[in-house]
VEXKOLMI-570022 format. One record per residue: residue in three letters; y, z, x of N, C-alpha, C, O in turn; residue number from 0. Coordinates in nm, 3 decimals, padded with zeros to 5 digits, always signed. Layout:
BEGIN
{'ala', {Y, Z, X}, {Y, Z, X}, {Y, Z, X}, {Y, Z, X}, NUM} ...
# end
This chain:
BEGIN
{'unk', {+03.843, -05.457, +02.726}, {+03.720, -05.384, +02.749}, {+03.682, -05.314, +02.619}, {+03.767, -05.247, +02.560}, 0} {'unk', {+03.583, -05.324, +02.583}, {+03.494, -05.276, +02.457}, {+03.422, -05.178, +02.466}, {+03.404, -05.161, +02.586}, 1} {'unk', {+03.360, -05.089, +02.398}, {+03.272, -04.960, +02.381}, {+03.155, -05.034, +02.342}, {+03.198, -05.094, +02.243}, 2} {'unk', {+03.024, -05.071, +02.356}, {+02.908, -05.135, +02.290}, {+02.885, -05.000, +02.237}, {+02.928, -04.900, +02.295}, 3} {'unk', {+02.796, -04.993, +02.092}, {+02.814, -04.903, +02.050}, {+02.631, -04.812, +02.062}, {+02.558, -04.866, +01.980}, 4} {'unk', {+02.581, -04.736, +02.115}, {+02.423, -04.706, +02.116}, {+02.350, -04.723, +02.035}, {+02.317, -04.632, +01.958}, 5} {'unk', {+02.294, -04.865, +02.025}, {+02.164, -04.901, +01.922}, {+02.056, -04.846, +01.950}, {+02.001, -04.833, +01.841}, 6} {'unk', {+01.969, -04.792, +02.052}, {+01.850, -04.740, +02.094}, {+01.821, -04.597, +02.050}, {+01.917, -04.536, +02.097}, 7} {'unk', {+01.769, -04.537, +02.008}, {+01.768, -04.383, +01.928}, {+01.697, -04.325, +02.035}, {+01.652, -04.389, +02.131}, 8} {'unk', {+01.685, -04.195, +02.017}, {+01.660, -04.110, +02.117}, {+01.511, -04.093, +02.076}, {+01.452, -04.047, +02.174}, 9} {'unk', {+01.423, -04.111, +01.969}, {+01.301, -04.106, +01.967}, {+01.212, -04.241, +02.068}, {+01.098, -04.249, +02.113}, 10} {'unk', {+01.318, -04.320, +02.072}, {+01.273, -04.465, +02.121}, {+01.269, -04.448, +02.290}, {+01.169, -04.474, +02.357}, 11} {'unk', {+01.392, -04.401, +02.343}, {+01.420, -04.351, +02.482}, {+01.334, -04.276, +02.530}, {+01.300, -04.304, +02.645}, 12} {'unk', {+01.251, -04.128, +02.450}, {+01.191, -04.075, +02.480}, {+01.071, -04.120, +02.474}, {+00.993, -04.047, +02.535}, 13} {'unk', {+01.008, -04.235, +02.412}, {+00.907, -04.261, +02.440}, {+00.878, -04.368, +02.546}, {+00.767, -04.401, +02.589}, 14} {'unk', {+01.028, -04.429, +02.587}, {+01.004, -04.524, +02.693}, {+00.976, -04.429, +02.805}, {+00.915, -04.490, +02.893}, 15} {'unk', {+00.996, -04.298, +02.839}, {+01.026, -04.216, +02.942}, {+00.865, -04.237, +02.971}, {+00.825, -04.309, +03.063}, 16} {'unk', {+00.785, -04.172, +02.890}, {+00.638, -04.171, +02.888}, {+00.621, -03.973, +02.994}, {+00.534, -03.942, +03.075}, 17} {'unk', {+00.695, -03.918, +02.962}, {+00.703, -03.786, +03.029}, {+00.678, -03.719, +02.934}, {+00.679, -03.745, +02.813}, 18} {'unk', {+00.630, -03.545, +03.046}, {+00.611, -03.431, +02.929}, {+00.689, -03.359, +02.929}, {+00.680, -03.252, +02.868}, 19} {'unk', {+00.810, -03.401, +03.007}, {+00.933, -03.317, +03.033}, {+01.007, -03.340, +02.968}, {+01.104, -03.265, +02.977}, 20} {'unk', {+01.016, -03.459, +02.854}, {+01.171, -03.478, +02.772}, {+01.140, -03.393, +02.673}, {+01.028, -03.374, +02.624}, 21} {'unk', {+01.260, -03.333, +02.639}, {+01.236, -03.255, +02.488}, {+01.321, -03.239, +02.358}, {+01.415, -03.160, +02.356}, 22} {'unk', {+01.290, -03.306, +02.261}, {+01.368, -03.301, +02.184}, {+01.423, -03.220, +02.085}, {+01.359, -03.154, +02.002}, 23} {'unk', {+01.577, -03.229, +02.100}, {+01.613, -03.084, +02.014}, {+01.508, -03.014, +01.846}, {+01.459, -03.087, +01.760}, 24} {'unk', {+01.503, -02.865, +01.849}, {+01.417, -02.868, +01.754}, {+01.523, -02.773, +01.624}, {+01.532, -02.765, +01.502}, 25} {'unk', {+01.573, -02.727, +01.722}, {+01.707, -02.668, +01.619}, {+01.720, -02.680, +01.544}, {+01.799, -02.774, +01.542}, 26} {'unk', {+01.686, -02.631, +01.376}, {+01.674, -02.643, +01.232}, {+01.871, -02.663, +01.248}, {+01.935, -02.600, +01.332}, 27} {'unk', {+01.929, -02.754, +01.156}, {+02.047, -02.804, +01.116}, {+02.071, -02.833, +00.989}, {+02.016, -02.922, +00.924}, 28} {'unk', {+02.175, -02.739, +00.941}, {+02.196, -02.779, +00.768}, {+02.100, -02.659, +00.688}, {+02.082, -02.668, +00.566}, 29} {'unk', {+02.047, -02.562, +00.757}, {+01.956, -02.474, +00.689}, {+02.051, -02.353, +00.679}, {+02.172, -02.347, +00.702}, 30} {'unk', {+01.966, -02.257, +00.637}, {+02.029, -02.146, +00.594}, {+02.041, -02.080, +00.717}, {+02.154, -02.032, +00.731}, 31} {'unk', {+01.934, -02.051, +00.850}, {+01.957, -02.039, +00.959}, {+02.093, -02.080, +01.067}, {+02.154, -02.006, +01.144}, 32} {'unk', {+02.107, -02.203, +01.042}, {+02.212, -02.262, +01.078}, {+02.363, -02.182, +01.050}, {+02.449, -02.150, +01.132}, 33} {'unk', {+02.360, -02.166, +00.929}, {+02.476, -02.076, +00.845}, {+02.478, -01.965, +00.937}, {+02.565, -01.938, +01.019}, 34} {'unk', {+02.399, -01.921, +00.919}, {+02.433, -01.797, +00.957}, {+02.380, -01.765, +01.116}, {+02.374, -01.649, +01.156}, 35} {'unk', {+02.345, -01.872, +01.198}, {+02.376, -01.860, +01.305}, {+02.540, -01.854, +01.383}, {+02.602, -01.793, +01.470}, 36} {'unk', {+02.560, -01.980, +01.271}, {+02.734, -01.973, +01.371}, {+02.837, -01.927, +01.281}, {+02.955, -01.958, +01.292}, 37} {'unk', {+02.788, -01.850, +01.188}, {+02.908, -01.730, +01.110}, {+02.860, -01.621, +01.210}, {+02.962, -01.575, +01.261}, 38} {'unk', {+02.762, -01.567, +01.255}, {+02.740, -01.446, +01.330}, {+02.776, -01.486, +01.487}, {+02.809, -01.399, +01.568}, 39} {'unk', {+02.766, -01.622, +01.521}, {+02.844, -01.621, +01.646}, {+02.958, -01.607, +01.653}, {+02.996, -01.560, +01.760}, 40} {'unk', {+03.055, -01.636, +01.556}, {+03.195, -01.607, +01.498}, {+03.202, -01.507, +01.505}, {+03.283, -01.481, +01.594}, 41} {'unk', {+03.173, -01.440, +01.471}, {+03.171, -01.276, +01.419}, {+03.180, -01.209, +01.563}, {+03.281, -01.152, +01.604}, 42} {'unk', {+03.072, -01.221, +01.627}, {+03.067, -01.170, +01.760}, {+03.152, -01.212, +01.857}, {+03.173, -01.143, +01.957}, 43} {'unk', {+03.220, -01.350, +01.833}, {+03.335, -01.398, +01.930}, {+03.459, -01.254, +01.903}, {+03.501, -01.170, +01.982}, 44} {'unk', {+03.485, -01.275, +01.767}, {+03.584, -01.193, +01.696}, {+03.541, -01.037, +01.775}, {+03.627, -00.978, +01.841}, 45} {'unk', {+03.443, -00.998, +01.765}, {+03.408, -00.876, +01.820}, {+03.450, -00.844, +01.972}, {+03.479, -00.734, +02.019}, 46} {'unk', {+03.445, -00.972, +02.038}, {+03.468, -00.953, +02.180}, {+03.621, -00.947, +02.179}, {+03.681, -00.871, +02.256}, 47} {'unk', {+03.692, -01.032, +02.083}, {+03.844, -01.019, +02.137}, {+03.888, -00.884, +02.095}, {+03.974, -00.828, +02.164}, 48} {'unk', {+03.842, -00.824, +01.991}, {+03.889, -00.714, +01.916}, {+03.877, -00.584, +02.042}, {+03.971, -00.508, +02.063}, 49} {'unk', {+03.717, -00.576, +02.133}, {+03.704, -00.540, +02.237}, {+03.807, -00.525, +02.323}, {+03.842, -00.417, +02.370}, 50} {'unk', {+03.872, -00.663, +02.354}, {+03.957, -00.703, +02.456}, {+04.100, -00.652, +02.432}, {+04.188, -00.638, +02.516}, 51} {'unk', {+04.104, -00.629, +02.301}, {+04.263, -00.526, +02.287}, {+04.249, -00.449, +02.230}, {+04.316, -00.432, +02.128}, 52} {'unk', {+04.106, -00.319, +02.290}, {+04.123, -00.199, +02.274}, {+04.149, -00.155, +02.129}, {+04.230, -00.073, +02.086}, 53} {'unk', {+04.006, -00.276, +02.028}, {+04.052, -00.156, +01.897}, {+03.901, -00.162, +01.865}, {+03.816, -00.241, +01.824}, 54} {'unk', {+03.921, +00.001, +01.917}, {+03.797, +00.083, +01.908}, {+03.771, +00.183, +01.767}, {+03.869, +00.257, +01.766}, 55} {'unk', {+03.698, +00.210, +01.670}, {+03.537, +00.127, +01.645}, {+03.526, +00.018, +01.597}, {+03.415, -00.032, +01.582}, 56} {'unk', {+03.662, -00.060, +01.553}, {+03.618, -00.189, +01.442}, {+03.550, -00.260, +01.537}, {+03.461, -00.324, +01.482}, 57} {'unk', {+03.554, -00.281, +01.681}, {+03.521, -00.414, +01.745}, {+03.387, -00.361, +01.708}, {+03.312, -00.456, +01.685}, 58} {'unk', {+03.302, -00.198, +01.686}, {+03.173, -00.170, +01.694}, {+03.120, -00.225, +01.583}, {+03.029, -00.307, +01.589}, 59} {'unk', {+03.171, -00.185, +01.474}, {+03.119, -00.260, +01.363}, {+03.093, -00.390, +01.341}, {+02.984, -00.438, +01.310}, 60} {'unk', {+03.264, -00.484, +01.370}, {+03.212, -00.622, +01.356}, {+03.105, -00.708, +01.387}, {+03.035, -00.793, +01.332}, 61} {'unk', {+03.124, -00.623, +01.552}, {+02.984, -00.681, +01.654}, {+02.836, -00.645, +01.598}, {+02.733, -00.712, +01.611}, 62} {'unk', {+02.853, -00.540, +01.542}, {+02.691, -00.571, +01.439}, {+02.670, -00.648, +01.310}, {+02.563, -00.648, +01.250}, 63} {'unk', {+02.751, -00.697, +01.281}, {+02.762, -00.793, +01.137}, {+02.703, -00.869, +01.209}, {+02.588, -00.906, +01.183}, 64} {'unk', {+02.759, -00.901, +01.299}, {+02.701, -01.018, +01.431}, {+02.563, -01.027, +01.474}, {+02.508, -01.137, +01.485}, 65} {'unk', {+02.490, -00.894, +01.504}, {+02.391, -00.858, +01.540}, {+02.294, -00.920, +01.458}, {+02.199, -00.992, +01.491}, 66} {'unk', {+02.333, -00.881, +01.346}, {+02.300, -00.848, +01.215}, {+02.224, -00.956, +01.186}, {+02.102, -00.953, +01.175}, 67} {'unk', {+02.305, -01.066, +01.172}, {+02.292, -01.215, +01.135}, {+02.202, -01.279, +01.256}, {+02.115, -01.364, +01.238}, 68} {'unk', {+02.235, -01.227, +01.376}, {+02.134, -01.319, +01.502}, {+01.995, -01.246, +01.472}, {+01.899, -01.322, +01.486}, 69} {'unk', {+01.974, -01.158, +01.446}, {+01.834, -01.055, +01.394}, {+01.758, -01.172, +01.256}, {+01.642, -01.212, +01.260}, 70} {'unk', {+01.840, -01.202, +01.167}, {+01.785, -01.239, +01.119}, {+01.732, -01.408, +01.131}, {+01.641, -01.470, +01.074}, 71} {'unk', {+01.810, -01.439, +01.207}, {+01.806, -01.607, +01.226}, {+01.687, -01.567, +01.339}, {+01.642, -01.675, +01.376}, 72} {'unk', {+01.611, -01.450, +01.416}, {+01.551, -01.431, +01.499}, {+01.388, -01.430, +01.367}, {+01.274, -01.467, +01.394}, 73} {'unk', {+01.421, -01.394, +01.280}, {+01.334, -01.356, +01.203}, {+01.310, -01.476, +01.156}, {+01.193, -01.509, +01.174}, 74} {'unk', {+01.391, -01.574, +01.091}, {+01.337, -01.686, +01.028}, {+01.262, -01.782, +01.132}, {+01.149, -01.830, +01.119}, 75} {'unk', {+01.361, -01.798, +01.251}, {+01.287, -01.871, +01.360}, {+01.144, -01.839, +01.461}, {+01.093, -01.915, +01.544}, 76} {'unk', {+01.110, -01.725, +01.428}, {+00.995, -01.629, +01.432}, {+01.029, -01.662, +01.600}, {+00.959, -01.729, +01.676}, 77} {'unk', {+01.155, -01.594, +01.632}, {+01.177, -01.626, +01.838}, {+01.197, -01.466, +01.817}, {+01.276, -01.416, +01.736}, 78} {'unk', {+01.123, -01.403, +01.892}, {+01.076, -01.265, +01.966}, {+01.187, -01.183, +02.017}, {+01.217, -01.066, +01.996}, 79} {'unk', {+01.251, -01.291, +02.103}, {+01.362, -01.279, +02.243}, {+01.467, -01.234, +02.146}, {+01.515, -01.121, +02.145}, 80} {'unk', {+01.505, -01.348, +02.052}, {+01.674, -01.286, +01.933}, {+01.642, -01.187, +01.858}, {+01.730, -01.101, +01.852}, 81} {'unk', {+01.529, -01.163, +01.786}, {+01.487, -01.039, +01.732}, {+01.492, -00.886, +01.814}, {+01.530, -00.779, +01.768}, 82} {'unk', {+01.442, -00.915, +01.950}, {+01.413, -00.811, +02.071}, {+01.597, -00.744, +02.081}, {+01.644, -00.634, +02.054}, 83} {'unk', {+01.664, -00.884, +02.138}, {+01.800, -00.838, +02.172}, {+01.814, -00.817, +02.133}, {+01.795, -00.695, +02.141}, 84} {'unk', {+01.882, -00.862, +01.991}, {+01.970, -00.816, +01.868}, {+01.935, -00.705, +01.839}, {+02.027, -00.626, +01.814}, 85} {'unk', {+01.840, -00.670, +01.832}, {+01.772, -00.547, +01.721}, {+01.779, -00.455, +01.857}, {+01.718, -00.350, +01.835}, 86} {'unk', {+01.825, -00.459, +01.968}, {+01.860, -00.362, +02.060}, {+02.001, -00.326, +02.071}, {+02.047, -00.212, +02.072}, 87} {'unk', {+02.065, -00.439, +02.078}, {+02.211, -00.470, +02.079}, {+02.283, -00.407, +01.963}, {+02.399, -00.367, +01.976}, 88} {'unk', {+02.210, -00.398, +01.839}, {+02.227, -00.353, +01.717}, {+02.262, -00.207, +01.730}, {+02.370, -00.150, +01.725}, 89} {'unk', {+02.122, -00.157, +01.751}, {+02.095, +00.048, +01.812}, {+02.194, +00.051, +01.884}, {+02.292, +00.067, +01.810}, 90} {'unk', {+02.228, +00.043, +02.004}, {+02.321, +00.012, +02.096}, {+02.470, +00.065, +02.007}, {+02.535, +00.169, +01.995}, 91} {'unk', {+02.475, -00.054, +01.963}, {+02.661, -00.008, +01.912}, {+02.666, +00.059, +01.857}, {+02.750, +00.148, +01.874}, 92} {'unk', {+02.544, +00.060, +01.718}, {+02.518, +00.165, +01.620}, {+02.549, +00.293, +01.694}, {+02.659, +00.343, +01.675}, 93} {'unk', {+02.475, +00.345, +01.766}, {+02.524, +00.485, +01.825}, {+02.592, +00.503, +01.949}, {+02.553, +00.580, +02.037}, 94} {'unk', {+02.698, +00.431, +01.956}, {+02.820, +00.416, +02.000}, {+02.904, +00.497, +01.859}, {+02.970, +00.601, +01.865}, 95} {'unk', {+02.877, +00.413, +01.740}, {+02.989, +00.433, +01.616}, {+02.948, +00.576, +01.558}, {+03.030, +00.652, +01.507}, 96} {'unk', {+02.826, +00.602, +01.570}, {+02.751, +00.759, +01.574}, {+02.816, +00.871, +01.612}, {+02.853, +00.973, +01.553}, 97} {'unk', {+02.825, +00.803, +01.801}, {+02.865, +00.891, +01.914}, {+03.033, +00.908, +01.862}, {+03.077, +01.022, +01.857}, 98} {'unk', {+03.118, +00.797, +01.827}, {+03.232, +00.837, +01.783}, {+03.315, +00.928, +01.683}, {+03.412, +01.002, +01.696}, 99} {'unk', {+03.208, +00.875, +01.547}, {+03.249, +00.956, +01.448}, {+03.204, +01.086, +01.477}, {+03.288, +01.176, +01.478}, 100} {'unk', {+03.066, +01.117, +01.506}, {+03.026, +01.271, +01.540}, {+02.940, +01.310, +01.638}, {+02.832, +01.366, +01.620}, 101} {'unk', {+02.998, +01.275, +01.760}, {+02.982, +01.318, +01.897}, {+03.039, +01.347, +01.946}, {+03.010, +01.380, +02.061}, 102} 
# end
């Protein structure tokens, strides 16, 4: 038994569909966005485990490096929603690390 290997491309599929529902990924790849989308998802993974064993403020900080970077990939991609969160999510920890050092 053999694997045939997919000759048909997905621009070709989608136009056999003849729908307004297929959609093809638009996700900039290989850009500078890209970079620093999934170094700041890194970052924020790292933030959650650091969370998860109780080491309080670094997890605050890291998690905005994180912020940091989705804010701006919100900015290049001119999307509202990652700019909105982030840049809330940001304030958020920020005065958490506020509330710690001098609260």
């Amino acid at each position: 038994m053999t694997i045939e290997p997919i000759k048909e491309k997905l621009d070709d599929k989608i136009a056999k569909l003849n729908s307004s529902r297929v959609y093809k990924k638009v996700t900039p790849r290989g850009d500078l966005s890209w970079y620093i989308k999934w170094a700041s998802s890194f970052v924020i993974i790292i933030a959650m485990l650091f969370t998860s064993a109780n080491m309080f403020p670094i997890n605050l900080w890291i998690a905005n490096i994180g912020f940091i970077g989705w804010t701006i990939v919100g900015m290049l991609w001119h999307d509202r929603a990652l700019i909105v969160l982030n840049s809330i999510s940001l304030a958020i920890y920020s005065m958490g690390i506020l509330n710690y050092y001098y609260g």
